[in-house]
Structures are given as structure tokens and as C-alpha cells.
C-alpha positions in Angstrom: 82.7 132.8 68.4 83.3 133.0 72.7 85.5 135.5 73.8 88.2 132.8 75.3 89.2 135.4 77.8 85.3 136.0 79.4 84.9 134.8 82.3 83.3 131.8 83.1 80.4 132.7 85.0 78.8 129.2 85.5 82.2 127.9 86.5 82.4 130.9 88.9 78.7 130.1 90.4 79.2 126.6 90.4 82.3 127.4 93.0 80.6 129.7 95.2 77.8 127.6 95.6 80.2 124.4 97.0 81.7 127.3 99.3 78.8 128.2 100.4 77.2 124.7 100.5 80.7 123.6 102.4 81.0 126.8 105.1 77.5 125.8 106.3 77.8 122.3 106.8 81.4 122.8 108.4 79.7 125.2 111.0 76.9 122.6 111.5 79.6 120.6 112.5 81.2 122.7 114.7 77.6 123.2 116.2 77.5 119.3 116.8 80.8 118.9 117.9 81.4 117.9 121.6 85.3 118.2 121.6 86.1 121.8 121.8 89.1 121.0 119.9 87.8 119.8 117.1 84.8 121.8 117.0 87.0 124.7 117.0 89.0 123.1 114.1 85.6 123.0 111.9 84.5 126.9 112.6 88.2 127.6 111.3 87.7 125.2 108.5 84.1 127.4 107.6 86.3 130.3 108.0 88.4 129.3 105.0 85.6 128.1 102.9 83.8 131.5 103.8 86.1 133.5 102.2 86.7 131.3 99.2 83.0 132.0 98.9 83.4 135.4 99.1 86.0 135.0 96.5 84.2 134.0 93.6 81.3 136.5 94.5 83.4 139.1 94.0 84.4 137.6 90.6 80.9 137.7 89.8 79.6 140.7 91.1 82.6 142.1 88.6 81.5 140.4 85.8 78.4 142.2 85.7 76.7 138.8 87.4 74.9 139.7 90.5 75.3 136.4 93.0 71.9 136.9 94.3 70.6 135.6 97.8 73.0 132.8 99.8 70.6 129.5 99.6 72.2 126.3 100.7 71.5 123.2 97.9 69.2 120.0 99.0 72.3 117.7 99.3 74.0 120.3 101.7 70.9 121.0 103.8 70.7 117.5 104.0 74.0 116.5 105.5 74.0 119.6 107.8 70.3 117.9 109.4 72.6 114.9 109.8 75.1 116.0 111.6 72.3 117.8 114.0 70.7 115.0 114.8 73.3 112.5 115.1 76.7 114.2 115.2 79.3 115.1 112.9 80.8 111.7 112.7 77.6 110.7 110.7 78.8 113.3 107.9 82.8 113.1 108.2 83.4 110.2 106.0 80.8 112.0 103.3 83.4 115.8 103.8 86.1 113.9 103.4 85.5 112.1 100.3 83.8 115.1 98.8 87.1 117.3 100.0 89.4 114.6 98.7 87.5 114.6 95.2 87.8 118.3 95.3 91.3 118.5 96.1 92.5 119.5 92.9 89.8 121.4 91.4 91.2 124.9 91.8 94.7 123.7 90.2 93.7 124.7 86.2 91.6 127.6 87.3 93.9 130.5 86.6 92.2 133.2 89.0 93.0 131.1 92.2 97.1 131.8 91.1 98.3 133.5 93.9 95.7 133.2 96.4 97.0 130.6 98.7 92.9 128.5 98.1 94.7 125.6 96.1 96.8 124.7 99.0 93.9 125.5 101.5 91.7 122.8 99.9 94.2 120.0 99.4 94.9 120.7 103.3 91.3 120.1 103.7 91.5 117.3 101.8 94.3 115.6 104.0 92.9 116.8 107.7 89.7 115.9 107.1 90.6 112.5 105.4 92.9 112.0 109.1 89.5 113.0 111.2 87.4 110.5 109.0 89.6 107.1 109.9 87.6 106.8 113.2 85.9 110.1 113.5 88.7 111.3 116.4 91.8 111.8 115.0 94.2 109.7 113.1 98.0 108.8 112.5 99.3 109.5 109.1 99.7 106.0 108.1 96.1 105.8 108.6 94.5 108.6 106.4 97.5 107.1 103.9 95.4 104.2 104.0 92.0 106.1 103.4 93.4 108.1 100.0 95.0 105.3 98.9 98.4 107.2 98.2 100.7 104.6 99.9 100.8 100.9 100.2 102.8 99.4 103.0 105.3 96.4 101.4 106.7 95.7 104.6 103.0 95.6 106.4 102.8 92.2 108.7 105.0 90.0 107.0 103.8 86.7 108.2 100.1 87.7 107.0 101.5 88.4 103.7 103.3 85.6 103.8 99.9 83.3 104.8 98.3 84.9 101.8 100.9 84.4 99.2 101.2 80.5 99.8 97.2 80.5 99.9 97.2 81.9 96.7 99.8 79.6 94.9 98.5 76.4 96.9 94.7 77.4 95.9 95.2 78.0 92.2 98.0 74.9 91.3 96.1 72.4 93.5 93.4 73.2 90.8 95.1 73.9 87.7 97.2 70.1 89.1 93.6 68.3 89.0 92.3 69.9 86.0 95.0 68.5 84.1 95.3 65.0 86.1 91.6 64.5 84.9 92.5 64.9 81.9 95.4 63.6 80.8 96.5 59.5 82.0 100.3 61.1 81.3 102.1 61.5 84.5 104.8 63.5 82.5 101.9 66.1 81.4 100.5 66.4 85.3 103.7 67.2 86.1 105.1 69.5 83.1 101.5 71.4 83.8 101.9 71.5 87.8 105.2 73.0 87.2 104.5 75.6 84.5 102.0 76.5 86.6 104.2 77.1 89.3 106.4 79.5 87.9 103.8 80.8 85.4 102.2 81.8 88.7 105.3 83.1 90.6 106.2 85.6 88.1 103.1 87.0 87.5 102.8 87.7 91.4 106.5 88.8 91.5 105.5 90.8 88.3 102.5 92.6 89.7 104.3 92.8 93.0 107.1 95.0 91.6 104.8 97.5 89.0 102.5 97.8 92.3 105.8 99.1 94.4 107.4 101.0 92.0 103.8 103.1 91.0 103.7 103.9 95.1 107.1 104.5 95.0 106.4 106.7 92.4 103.5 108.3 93.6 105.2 109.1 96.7 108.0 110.7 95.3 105.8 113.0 93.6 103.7 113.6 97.1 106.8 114.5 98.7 108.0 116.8 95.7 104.8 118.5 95.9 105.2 119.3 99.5 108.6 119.9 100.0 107.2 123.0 97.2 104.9 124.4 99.0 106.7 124.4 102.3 109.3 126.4 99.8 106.6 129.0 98.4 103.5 128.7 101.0 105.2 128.3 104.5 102.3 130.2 106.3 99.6 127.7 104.8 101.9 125.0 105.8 101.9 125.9 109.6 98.6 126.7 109.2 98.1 123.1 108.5 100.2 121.6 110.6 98.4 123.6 113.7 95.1 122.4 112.9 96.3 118.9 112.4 97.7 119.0 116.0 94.5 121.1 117.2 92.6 118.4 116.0 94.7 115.2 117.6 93.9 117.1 120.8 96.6 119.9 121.4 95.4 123.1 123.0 95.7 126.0 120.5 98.9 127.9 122.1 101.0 124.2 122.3 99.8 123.6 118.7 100.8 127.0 117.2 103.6 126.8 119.1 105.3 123.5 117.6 103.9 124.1 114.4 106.4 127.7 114.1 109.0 125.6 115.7 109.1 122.5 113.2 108.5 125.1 110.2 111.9 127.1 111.5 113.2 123.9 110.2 112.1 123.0 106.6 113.7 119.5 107.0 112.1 118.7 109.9 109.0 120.0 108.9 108.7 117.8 105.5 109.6 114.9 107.5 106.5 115.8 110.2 104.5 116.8 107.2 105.1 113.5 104.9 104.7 111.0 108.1 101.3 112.9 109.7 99.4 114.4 106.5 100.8 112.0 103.9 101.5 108.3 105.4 105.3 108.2 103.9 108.3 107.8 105.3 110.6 109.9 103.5 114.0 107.4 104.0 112.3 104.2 102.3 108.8 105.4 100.4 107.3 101.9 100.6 110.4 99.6 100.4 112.5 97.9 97.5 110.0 96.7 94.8 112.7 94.2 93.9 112.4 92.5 97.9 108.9 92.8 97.2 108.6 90.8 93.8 111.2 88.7 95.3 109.3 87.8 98.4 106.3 87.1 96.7 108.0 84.6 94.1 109.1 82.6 97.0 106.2 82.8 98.9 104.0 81.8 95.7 106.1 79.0 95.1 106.2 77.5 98.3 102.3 77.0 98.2 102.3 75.7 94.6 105.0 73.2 95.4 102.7 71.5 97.6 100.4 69.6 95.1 103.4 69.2 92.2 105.6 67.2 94.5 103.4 64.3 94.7 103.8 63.6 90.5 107.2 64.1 90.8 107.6 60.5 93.0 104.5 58.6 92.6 102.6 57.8 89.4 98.8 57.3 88.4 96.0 57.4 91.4 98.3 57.1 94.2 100.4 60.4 93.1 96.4 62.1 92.7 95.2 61.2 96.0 98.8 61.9 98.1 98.7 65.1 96.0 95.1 65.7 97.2 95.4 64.6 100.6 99.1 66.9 101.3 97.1 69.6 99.8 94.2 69.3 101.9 96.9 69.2 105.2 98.4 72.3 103.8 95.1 74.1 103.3 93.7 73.5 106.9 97.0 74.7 108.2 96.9 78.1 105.8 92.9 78.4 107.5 93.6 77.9 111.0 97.4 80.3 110.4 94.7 83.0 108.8 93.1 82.6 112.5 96.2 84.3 114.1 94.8 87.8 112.3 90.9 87.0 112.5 90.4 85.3 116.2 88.3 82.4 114.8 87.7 79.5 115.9 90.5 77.5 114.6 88.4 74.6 113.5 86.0 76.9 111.8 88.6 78.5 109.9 90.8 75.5 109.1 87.2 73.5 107.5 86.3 76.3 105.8 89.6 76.9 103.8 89.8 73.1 103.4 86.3 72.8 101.9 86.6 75.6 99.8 90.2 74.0 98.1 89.0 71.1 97.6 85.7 72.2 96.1 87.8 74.0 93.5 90.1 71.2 93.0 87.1 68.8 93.0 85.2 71.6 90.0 88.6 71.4 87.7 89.5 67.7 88.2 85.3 67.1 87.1 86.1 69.6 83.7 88.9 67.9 82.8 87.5 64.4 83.3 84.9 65.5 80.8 87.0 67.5 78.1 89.6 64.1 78.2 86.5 61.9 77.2 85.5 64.4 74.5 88.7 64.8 73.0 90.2 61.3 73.6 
């Protein structure tokens, strides 16, 4: 049986190779790098990486392992002749998602305890994930958006709002057909339109709310986590805010300089921290999950009203074709609105989302014709 307390020696190569692997393709960077800023910001990035590296040799080379020659892996030789030829913008996205997978990797591994290297590499994680939104620099909201750690509620309300009615004018217009194909009952069109409606509504207000409260949530836990290590890492955490204002384009004295200032103040320095690195803001984390299910109730039901009201005055193949004719109003509106966000034509947009409605309305109302004949 395994000694459990051996060390793991492929565990311990398989890290010093990715340090390795990750110091040369972060000086290959620098090397490409025009911005002296930024460049700079790599070489110290390498720098980091280099004495990870160094690290886990020295846990080998005690082991009794010996590390052997330095030799770079096809994958990493290959990215580093990217970013030669073409710049290190053709390779950031690539770092960033490899540091962002990585992020967490040293957390379990009980010789990094102490060391300061599981901080390092979620800070990697976050700077370069800010440098990969356009390849120059980012706002926190924006490498929020990249990680996928915090969605927006408020966002652009009327886009949201365009959107919601879509989605409850789209699927009752259909649902409406399906069953007005099938059934001669005007009582049944209507019951069905109307379940549909709020069938629809809560399960958008539903999803809205467990989608808020799991940022919310997550957010919390972000901030917990850094408000922690500001606590018992302070040095790593100016350490990262310098480089993250180094690499929006700060000299090195300015940057160094605001980043001892804001850290004098551990309030002020979460609050910096969780709005640049992490995309939060610390007073409403994403906004009140009950506005949001709410909102998107209404906003759901408002679109789904649209082709119900029609059954609820007129009877047979009048309240059909009013139903699909308001409808088809409604839809061309919600296309050429969705224009206000794209810059298309109007026209373009407004036929489109008309043609694609009905389509689906015309699709149900054809299945329900047939499964009425069969079962009547």
C-alpha cells in the first residue's frame, strides 16, 4: 500500500512544467509587446511564474527526483511562435482562459500553504482575464463579463424589456394557434391562451429570481474571499492592484503609489478591488432578485396578452385572424424596437421578426389542425 504522505512526484512535474511552459510564453509576450507598460506587466508576470517553477523543482530535486533539462511542451512553443509573429493579442484570450481554468489548482495542494502562489495565480487569473476583453486593458465590469461571475439585473432596461415581451408574444401567439386549430371552442382558445400566459410569466419570473439570487450569491462569496486576503495577504494585494493600474496605462511610480495609498485603507481598497478585478458593486451585488422576477412577470405578460385578447371579445375566425393580425403589428414593432441596439435597417429587422412569428404561429396552428381531425 502507497505511503499517503510521499510526495507526489507526477503532480509536482506536471506543475513545474505549466510554470515553465507559462514563464516562457509570458516573456514571449513581453518580447511582442509594443506598450512598454504592458510589456513590462508580462516580464513581471514571467517573474512570478519563474519562481513558482523554481518552486516545485526544489520539491523534486528533494524528493530524490532530479527535474532534468528545462524543455518547453509543443502547445507552449506553439503559442509563443504566435505571439512572435503576430503579437500577443493573438495568444491573450488563449492565457486568460488557461489562467482562469488554473485559478484554483494550487488551493488542495497542501505545499503551496503559506507561500503566497495561490493568491498569485487567481491574480493572474483576473488581470489577464481584464487585458483579454479587447487586448488593451479593461473596466472591471468588463472582465466580470468574460468569467462569468456577475450578471448585470439592472443592464439596459428597455432592451430587457424588448426581449421579455418578444419572448411572451413569440411563444403564446403559438401555443394561441396551436390550440385554435384544434379545438372549435372559443372557451378552450381562451382558457389555453391564458394558462399560457401565466404558465409562462412565472416561469420567467421563476428563473429570473434563482438566476439573481445564485449571482448574488456568488458575489457575496467573491467579496468574502477578497476582503480575506486583503486581511492575511496585503502585500499580494497591492501587488495586484499595481499591475492592474500598470497595465490600464499608469507609469510604475503613479501605480505603486495609489496602490499603497488605497491599501492604507482596507475599505477603500475592497471597494477598488471588487469594482476593477471583480465587476461587483459591493452596495447592491446585482440588484433585488424579487424586482427582477417581478419585472420579468410583467414584461412577459404584456407580450402574451397580445394574441389572448382577441378570444376574449370576438368568437370563431374573426377572433383568429384579429388575434393574428394584432400579433403580427406587435411583432414588427418588437423587430424594428430590437433596431435601436443593432442599427439595422428598420424594415429588415421589423420583416424579419414578423416572418419568423408567424412562421411559428403558422407551424402550430398546421399541428393542431391535424391532431383535431385525428382525435375528433
Amino acid at each position: 500500500m502507497p505511503d499517503p504522505k510521499a510526495p507526489d512526484l507526477g503532480r509536482y512535474r506536471a506543475n513545474w512544467q505549466e510554470e515553465i511552459d507559462s514563464s516562457a510564453r509570458y516573456r514571449a509576450m513581453a518580447d511582442a509587446e509594443r506598450e512598454p507598460g504592458r510589456a513590462q506587466v508580462y516580464r513581471e508576470l514571467a517573474d512570478m511564474e519563474e519562481r513558482h517553477a523554481g518552486f516545485w523543482e526544489k520539491r523534486l530535486t528533494d524528493a530524490g527526483a532530479a527535474p532534468g533539462p528545462r524543455r518547453l511542451s509543443g502547445r507552449a512553443r506553439a503559442l509563443i511562435w504566435l505571439a512572435r509573429r503576430f503579437g500577443p493579442e493573438a495568444i491573450l484570450a488563449t492565457v486568460a482562459s488557461d489562467e482562469r481554468r488554473g485559478r484554483t489548482g494550487y488551493d488542495a495542494q497542501p505545499e503551496t500553504t503559506g507561500t503566497g502562489m495561490r493568491s498569485q495565480e487567481r491574480m493572474h487569473a483576473r488581470l489577464l482575464g481584464s487585458l483579454a476583453v479587447d487586448g488593451k486593458g479593461a473596466s472591471g465590469s468588463d472582465l466580470a463579463r468574460l468569467e462569468g461571475r456577475h450578471r448585470t439585473v439592472g443592464g439596459n432596461a428597455l432592451r430587457a424589456a424588448v426581449l421579455g415581451a418578444n419572448d411572451g408574444l413569440s411563444s403564446n401567439l403559438s401555443l394561441v394557434m396551436g390550440v385554435a386549430g384544434a379545438a372549435t371552442d372559443q372557451h378552450a382558445v381562451l382558457l389555453a391562451g391564458v394558462a399560457g400566459l401565466v404558465a409562462g410569466a412565472a416561469s420567467m419570473a421563476l428563473g429570473e429570481w434563482v438566476s439573481v439570487t445564485s449571482a448574488r450569491e456568488a458575489a457575496e462569496r467573491e467579496l468574502e474571499m477578497e476582503r480575506t486576503e486583503i486581511e492575511l495577504e496585503p502585500e499580494d494585494e497591492r501587488e495586484e492592484l499595481e499591475l492592474l493600474y500598470r497595465a490600464k496605462g499608469l507609469d510604475p511610480a503613479e501605480a505603486k503609489s495609489l496602490s499603497e495609498e488605497l491599501m492604507a485603507k482596507p475599505g477603500a481598497a475592497l471597494d477598488v478591488l471588487a469594482r476593477e478585478e471583480l465587476g461587483l458593486d459591493p452596495e447592491e451585488l446585482g440588484g433585488s432578485p424579487i424586482t427582477a422576477a417581478a419585472t420579468s412577470f410583467l414584461l412577459f405578460a404584456v407580450g402574451a396578452a397580445v394574441p389572448v385578447l382577441p378570444f376574449a371579445f370576438l368568437r370563431g375566425t374573426t377572433a383568429t385572424v384579429v388575434s393574428v393580425a394584432v400579433s403580427a403589428v406587435a411583432l414588427f414593432a418588437i423587430g424594428a424596437a430590437i433596431t435601436l441596439f443593432t442599427g439595422r435597417s428598420v424594415l429588415r429587422t421589423g420583416a424579419r421578426q414578423l416572418l419568423l412569428g408567424l412562421g411559428a404561429a403558422a407551424a402550430t396552428y398546421g399541428i393542431g389542425r391535424l391532431v383535431g381531425t385525428a382525435i375528433g
